[in-house]
C-alpha positions as CSV (number, residue, x, y, z in Angstrom):
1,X,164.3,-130.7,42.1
2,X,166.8,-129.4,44.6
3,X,167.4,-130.8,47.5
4,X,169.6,-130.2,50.5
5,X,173.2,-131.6,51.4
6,X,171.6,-134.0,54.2
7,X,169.0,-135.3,52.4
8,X,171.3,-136.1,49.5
9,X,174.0,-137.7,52.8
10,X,171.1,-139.9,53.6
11,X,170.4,-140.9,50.2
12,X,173.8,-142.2,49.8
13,X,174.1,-143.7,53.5
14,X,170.8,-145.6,52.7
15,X,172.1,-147.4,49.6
16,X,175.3,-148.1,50.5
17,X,175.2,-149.3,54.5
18,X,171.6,-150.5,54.5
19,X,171.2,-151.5,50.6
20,X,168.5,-150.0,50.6
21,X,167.1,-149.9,46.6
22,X,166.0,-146.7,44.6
23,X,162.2,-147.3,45.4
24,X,162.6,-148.2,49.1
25,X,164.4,-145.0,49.3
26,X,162.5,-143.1,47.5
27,X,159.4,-143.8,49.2
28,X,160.6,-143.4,52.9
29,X,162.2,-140.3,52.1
30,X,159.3,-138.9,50.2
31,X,161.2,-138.2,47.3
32,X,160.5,-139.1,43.3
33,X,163.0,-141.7,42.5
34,X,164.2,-139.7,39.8
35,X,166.0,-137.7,42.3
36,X,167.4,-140.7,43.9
37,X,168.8,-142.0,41.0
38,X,170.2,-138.4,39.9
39,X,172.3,-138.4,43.4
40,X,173.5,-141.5,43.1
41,X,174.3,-140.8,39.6
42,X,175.9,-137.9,40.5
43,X,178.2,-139.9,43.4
44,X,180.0,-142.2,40.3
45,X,177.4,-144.9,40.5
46,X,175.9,-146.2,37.0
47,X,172.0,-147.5,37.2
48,X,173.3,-150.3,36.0
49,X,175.5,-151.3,39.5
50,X,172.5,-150.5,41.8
51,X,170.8,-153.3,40.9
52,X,170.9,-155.8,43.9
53,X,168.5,-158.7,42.4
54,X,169.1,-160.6,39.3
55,X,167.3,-159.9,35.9
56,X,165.8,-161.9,33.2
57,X,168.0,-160.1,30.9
58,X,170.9,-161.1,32.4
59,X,171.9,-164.2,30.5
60,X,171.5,-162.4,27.4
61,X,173.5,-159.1,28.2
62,X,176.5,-160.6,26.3
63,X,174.9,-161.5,23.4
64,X,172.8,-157.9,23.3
65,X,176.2,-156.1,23.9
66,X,178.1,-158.1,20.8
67,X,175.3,-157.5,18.9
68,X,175.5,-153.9,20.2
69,X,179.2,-153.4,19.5
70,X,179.2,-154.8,15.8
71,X,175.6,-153.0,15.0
72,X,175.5,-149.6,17.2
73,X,172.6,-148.4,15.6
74,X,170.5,-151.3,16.3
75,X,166.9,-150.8,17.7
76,X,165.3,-152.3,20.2
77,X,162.6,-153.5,18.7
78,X,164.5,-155.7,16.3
79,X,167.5,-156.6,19.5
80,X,163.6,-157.7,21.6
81,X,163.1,-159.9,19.0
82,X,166.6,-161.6,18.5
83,X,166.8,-162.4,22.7
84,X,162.8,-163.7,21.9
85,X,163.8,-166.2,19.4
86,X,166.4,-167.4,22.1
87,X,164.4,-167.9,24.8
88,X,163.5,-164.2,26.3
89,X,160.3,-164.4,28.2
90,X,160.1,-160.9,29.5
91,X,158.2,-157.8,27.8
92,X,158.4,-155.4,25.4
93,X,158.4,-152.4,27.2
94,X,160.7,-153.4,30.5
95,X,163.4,-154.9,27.6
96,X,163.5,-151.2,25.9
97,X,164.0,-149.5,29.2
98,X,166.6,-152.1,30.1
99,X,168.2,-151.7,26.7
100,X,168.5,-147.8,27.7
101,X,171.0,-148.4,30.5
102,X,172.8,-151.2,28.3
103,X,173.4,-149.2,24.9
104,X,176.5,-147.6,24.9
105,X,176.6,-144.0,23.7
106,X,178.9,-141.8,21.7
107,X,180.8,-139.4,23.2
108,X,179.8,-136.0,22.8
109,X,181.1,-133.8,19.9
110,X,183.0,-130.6,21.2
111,X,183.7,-127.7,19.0
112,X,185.5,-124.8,18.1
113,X,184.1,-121.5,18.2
114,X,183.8,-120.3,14.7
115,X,186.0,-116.6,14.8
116,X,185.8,-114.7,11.2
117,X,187.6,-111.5,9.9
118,X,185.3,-108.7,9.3
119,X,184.3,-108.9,5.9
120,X,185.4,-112.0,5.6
121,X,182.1,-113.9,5.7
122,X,178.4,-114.1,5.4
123,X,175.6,-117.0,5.6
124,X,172.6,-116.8,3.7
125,X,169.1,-119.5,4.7
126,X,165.9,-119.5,4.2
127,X,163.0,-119.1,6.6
128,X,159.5,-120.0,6.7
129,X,156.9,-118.0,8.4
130,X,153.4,-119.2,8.1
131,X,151.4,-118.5,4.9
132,X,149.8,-116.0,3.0
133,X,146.3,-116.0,1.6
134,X,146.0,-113.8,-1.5
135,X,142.6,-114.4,-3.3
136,X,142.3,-117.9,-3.9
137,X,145.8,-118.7,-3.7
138,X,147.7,-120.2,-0.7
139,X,151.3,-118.9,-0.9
140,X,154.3,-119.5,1.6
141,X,155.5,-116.6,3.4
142,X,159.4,-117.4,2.6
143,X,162.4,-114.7,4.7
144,X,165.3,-114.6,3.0
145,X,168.2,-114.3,5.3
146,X,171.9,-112.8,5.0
147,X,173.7,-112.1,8.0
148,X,177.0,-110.9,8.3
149,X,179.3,-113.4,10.2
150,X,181.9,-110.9,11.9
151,X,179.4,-108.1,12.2
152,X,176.1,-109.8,12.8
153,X,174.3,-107.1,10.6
154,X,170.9,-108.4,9.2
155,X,169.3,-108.3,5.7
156,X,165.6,-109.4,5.9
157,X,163.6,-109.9,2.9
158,X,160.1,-111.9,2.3
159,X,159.1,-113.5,-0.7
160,X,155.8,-115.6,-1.6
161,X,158.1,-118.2,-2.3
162,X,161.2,-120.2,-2.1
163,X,162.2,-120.2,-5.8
164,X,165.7,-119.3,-7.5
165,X,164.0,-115.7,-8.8
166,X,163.6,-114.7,-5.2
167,X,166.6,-116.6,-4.0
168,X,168.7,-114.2,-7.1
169,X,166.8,-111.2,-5.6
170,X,167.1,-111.6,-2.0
171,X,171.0,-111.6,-2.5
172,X,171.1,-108.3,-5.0
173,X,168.7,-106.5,-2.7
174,X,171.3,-107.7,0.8
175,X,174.4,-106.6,-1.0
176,X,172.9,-103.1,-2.5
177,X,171.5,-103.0,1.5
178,X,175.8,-103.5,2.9
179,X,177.1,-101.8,-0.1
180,X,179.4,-105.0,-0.7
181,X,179.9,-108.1,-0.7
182,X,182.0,-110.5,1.5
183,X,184.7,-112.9,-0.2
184,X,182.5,-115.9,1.1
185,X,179.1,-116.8,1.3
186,X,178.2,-119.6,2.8
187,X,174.7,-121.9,2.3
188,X,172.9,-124.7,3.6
189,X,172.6,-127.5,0.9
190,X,169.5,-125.6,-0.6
191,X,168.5,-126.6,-3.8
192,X,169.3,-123.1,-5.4
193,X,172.8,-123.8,-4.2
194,X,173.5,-127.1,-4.4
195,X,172.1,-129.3,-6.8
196,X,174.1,-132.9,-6.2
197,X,176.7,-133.9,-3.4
198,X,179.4,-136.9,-3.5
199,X,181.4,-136.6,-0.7
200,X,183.3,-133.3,-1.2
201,X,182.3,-133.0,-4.6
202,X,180.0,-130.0,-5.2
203,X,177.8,-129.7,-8.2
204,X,176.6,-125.9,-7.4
205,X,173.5,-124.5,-9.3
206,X,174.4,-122.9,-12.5
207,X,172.7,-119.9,-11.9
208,X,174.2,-119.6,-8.3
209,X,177.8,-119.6,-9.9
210,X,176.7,-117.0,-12.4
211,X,175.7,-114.6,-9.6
212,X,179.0,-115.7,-8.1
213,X,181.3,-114.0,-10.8
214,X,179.4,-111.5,-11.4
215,X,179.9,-110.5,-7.4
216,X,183.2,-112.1,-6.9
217,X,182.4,-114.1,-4.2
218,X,183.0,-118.0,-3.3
219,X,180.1,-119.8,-2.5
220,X,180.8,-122.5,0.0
221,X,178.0,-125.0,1.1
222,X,178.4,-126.1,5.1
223,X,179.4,-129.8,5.4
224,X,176.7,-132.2,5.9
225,X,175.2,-132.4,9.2
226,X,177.0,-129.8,10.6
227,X,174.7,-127.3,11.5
228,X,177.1,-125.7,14.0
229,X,178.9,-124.2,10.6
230,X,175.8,-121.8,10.4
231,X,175.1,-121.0,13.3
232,X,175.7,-117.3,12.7
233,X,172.2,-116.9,10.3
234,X,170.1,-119.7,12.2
235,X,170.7,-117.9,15.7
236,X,169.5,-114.4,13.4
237,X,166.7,-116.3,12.6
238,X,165.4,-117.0,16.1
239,X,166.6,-114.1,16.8
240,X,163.8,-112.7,13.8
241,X,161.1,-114.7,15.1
242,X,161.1,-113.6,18.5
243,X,161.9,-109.9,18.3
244,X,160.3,-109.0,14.9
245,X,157.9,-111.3,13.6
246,X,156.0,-112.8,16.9
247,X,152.8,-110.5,17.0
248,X,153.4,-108.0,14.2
249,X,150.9,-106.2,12.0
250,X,151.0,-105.6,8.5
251,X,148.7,-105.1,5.4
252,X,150.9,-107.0,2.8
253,X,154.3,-108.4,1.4
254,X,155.5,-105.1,0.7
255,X,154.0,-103.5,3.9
256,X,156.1,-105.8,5.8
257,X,159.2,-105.6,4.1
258,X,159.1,-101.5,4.5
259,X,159.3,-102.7,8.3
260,X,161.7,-105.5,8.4
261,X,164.1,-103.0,6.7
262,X,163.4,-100.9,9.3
263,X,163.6,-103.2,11.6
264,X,167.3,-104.5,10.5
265,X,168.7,-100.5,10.6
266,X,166.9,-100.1,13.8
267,X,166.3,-102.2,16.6
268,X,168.2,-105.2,15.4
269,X,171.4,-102.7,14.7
270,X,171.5,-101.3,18.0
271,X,171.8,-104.8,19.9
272,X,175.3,-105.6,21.5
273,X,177.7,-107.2,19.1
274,X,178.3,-110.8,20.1
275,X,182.2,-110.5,18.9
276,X,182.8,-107.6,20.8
277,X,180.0,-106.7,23.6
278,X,181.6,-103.6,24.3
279,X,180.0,-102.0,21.1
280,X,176.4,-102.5,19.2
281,X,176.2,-104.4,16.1
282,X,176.0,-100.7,14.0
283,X,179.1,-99.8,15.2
284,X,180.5,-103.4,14.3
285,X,179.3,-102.4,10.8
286,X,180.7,-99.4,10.1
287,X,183.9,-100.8,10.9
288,X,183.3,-104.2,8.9
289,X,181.7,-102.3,5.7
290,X,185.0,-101.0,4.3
291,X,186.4,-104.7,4.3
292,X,184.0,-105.6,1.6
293,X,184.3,-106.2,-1.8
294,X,183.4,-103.5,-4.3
295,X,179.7,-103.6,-6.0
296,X,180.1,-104.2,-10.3
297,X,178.4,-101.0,-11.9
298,X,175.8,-103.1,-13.1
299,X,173.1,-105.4,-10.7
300,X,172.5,-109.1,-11.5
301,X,170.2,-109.0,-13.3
302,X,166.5,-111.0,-11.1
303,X,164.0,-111.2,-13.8
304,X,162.1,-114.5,-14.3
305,X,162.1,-115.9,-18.0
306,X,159.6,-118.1,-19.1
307,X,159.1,-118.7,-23.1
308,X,154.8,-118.9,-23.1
309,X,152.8,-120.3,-26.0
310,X,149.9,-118.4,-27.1
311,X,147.1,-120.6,-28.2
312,X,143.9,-119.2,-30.1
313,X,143.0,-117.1,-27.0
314,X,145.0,-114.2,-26.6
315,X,146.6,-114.5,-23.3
316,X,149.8,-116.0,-22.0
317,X,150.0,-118.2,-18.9
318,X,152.3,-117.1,-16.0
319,X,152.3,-118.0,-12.3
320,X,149.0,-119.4,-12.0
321,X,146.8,-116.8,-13.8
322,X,146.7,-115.0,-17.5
323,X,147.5,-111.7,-18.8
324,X,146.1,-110.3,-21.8
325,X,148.5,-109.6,-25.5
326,X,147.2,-108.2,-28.4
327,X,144.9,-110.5,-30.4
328,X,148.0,-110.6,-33.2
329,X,150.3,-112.7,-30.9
330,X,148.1,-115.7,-31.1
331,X,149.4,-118.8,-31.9
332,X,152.8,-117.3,-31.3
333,X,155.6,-118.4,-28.7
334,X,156.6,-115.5,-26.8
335,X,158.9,-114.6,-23.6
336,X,157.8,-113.1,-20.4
337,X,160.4,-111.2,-18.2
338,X,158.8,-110.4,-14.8
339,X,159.7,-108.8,-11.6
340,X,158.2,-108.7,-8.2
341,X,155.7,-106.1,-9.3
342,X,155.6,-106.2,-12.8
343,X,155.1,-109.0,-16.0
344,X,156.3,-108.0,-19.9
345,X,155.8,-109.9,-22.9
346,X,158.2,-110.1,-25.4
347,X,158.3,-111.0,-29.1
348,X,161.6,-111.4,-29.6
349,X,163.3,-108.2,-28.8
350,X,159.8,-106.2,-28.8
351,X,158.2,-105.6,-26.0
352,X,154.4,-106.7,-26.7
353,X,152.7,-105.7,-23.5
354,X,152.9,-105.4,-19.7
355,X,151.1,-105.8,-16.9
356,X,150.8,-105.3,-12.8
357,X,151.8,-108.8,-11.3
358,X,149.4,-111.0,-9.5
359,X,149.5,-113.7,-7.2
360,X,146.4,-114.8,-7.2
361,X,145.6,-118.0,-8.8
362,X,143.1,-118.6,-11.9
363,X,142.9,-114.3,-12.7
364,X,142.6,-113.2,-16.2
365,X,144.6,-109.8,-16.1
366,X,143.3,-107.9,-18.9
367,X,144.2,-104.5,-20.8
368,X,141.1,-103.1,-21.9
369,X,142.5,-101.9,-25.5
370,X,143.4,-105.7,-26.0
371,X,139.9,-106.5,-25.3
372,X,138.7,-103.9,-27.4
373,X,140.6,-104.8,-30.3
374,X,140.2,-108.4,-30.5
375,X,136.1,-107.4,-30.7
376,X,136.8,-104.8,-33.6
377,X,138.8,-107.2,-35.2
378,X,135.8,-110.2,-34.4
379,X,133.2,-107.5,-35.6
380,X,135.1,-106.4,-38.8
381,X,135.9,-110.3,-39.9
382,X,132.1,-111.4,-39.6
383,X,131.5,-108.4,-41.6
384,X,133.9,-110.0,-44.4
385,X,132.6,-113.5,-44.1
386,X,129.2,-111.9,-44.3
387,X,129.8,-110.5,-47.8
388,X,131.8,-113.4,-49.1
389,X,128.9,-115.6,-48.4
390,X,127.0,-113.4,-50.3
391,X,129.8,-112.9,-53.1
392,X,129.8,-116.5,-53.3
393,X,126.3,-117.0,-53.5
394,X,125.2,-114.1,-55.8
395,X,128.3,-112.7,-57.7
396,X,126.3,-109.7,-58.9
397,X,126.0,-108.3,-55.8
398,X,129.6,-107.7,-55.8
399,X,129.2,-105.2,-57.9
400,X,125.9,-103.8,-55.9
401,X,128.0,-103.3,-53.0
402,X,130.7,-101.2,-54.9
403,X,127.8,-98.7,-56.4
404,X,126.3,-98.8,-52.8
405,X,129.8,-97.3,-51.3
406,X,129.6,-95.1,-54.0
407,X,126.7,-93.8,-52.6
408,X,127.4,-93.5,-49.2
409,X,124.9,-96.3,-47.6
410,X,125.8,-98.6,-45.1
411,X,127.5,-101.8,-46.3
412,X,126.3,-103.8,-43.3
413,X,123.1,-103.1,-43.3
414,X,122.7,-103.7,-47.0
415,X,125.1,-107.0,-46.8
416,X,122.2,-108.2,-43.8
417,X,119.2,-107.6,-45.9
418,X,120.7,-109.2,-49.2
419,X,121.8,-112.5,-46.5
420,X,118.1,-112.3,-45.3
421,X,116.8,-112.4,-48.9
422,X,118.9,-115.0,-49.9
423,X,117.6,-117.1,-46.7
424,X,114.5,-116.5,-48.3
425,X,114.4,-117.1,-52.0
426,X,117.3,-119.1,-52.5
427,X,120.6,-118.1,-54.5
428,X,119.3,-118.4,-58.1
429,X,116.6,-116.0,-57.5
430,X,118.7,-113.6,-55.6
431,X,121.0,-113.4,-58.3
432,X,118.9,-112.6,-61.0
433,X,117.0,-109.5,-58.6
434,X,120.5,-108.3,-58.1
435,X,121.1,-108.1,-61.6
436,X,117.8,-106.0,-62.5
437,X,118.5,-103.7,-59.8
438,X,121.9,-102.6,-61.5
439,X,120.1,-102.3,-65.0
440,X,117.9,-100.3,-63.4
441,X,121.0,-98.4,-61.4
442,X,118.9,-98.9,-58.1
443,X,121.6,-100.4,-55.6
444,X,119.5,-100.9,-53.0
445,X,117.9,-103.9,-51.0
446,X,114.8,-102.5,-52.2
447,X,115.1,-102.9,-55.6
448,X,116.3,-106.7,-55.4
449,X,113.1,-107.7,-52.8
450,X,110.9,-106.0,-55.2
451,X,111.9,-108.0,-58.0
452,X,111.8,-110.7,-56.5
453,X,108.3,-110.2,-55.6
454,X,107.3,-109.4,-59.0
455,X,108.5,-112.7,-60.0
456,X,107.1,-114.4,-57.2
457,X,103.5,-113.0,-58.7
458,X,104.1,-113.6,-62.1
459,X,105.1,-117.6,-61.2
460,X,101.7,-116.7,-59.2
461,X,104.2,-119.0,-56.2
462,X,103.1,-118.2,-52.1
463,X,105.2,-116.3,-50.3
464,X,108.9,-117.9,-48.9
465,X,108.8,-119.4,-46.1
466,X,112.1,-118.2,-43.9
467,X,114.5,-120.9,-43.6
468,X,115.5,-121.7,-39.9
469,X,119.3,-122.5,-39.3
470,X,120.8,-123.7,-36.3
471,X,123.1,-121.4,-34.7
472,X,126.3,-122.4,-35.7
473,X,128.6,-120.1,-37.8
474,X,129.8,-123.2,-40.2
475,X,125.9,-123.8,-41.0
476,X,124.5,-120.6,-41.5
477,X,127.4,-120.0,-43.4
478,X,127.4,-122.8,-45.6
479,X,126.1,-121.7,-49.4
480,X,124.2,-124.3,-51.8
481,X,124.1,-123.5,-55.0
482,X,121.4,-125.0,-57.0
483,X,122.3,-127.1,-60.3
484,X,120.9,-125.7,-63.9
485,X,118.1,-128.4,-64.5
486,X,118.4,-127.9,-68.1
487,X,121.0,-131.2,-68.6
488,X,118.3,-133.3,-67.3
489,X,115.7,-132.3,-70.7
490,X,117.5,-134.9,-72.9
491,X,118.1,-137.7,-70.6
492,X,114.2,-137.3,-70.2
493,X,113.8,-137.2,-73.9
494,X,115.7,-140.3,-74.2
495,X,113.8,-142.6,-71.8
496,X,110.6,-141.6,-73.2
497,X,111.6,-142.7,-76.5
498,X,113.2,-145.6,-75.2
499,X,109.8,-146.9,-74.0
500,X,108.1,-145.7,-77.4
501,X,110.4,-148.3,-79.0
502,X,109.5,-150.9,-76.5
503,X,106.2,-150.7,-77.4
């Protein structure tokens, strides 16, 4: 609150001719007695010398200010309850606002004001701006964030997330944006950056150094606690929330990066330079641009690489959801390289298959051919296990099945109707059909159920009753073949004239 030059006059004359205190004259003057203590502030006097009356702290300011000197940082929750032990009878609250006026402060850092050479430097942060909802998945809407220090140009970039593939990509997609690259680069103590600090030793990423010599620039992390070192790229990111991002429309991650480029060459470019007002930040550019460092021929290279067991289904596991390989790759441990847009599966060298990317979460990405072949290949292999159940059961009709080819008839209808048969009458019987149908040069399910009819009649036995399996592939496929009851005639022989002797 402003008030005039007489007021504040009377303020003054008040305290120090009448004594009168902060409240009195803040409540004769009609004033809050904030403002009273701001003048008086103001005119060299310290709260701490307007008080007229003694305090119940007084006889333990000493001790709270040696305490105080030898422990700064002390609260004054924990100094309350030191002067309580000694006899403090006042409360909480009033001791914390009375501790307020005691503490001593540190002084105010000043600064320099960081000046660059064009090309000289560039900072690089990250940014996060709310979230994005794709399916069922919940991703962070991440900016990525190079601006150039002399400059002030802008490279804006958003990712669905903070990790080193998009950190490697932001930075070859800002330096193809400038054309170059500055000789210095300098981070906050990200985790893509910096992995451990000691004091000034710097463990930097692995990666990050790789990307490093392949651009030939130094990275440099900002000391600790010294934000003012970056001020450059967290002003731009204001600066991005403000004028681009507050209120903007857009269909989706690529949608908005088509107009944050746009954004960065337009509206953002045309602002006035903060090094040199007298000219935008484009012009700024085109002068800077020149200073920079030469691009290899070759990018770094962004893709992710992840080494993905297959297990008996054929898909391999990647970001939350599965995409479909060939039913061959199973049980297999395979690479996948992927890119914003796209995921390829490797087998060694050999590219396997490839997909659009998702971000969804839980999605089964699929290539219908890959489908389609698994269930030739399922079809084709119950047709085998069909027929060597039957093989294994009836060898004869082996031999049936070649003849049938032969002949042109459908193996898998016949292989059923033999399987059906053997359900019925059992493995021995089957067997011996099978064999009268090829003597007869009939190989055909036919044949075999009419012989085994005609024997059912001539052992004058009732017709089979079909056997009921339970549906389970290791069951119905199970084959029992009967033992030859012919070893059991003398053992019977034996006993009976075992007990002919007895008697």
């Amino acid at each position: 609150m402003a008030i005039s030059a007489d007021l504040e006059a009377k303020i003054l004359r008040y305290h120090h001719v009448e004594k009168w205190r902060v409240g009195t004259i803040a409540r004769q003057l009609g004033l809050h007695h904030a403002t009273v203590d701001r003048v008086l502030s103001q005119a060299g006097l310290p709260k701490a010398q307007r008080s007229q009356r003694a305090s119940m702290i007084d006889p333990y300011q000493p001790f709270i200010l040696e305490v105080l000197q030898k422990y700064p940082t002390l609260t004054a929750s924990r100094l309350y309850a030191m002067v309580k032990e000694r006899g403090y009878q006042g409360g909480e609250d009033h001791f914390r606002h009375l501790i307020a006026h005691v503490r001593v402060r540190p002084a105010p850092e000043a600064y320099h004001r960081l000046r660059t050479l064009p090309g000289e430097q560039s900072q690089v942060d990250w940014a996060h701006f709310s979230y994005l909802s794709i399916g069922r998945a919940r991703r962070p809407l991440m900016a990525f964030v190079m601006v150039m220090s002399w400059s002030r140009q802008i490279f804006l970039r958003f990712y669905p997330d903070q990790s080193m593939a998009s950190f490697l990509r932001g930075h070859v997609a800002a330096f193809e944006a400038f054309n170059g690259v500055t000789r210095v680069l300098l981070f906050d103590n990200l985790k893509t950056a910096v992995l451990e600090r000691v004091g000034d030793a710097i463990h930097f990423h692995p990666t990050l150094l790789e990307l490093a010599a392949h651009y030939r620039f130094e990275p440099r992390p900002v000391a600790i606690a010294r934000g003012n070192e970056k001020g450059r790229v967290e002003r731009a990111i204001r600066y991005i929330r403000s004028a681009f991002f507050a209120a903007r429309k857009w269909r989706d991650l690529d949608d908005l990066n088509v107009q944050a480029d746009a954004w960065c060459q337009g509206q953002s470019a045309d602002r006035p330079c903060p090094e040199d007002r007298t000219m935008t930040v484009r012009q700024a550019f085109e002068l800077e641009q020149p200073q920079l460092l030469a691009l290899p021929a070759n990018p770094y290279p962004t893709e992710e690489r992840l080494e993905v067991s297959i297990g008996k289904t054929p898909y391999a596991r990647f970001d939350l959801n599965d995409y479909s390989v060939p039913h061959t790759q199973v049980r297999k441990t395979l690479t996948v390289l992927a890119t914003p847009h796209r995921v390829r599966v490797l087998d060694g060298t050999e590219e396997v298959t490839r997909h659009a990317r998702s971000y969804d979460k839980g999605e089964q990405i699929e290539d219908p051919s890959h489908i389609e072949a698994l269930t030739e290949y399922k079809r084709k292999a119950r047709h085998h296990r069909s027929q060597d159940r039957l093989a294994q059961a009836a060898p004869a009709s082996r031999e049936l099945l070649v003849q049938a080819a032969e002949r042109g008839t459908n193996l898998g209808s016949i292989t059923a109707s033999l399987l059906r048969l053997l359900d019925h009458y059992g493995a021995s019987e089957l067997e011996t059909a099978i064999q009268g149908a090829l003597r007869q040069q009939v190989p055909h399910p036919n044949a075999v159920r009419i012989a085994l009819e005609k024997h059912r009649h001539e052992r004058e036995q009732p017709p089979p009753l079909p056997i009921t399996l339970p549906d389970k592939a290791s069951v119905r496929e199970l084959v029992v073949r009967p033992h030859d009851l012919k070893n059991y005639d003398p053992t019977e022989q034996a006993e009976e004239h075992d007990d002919d002797g007895h008697e």
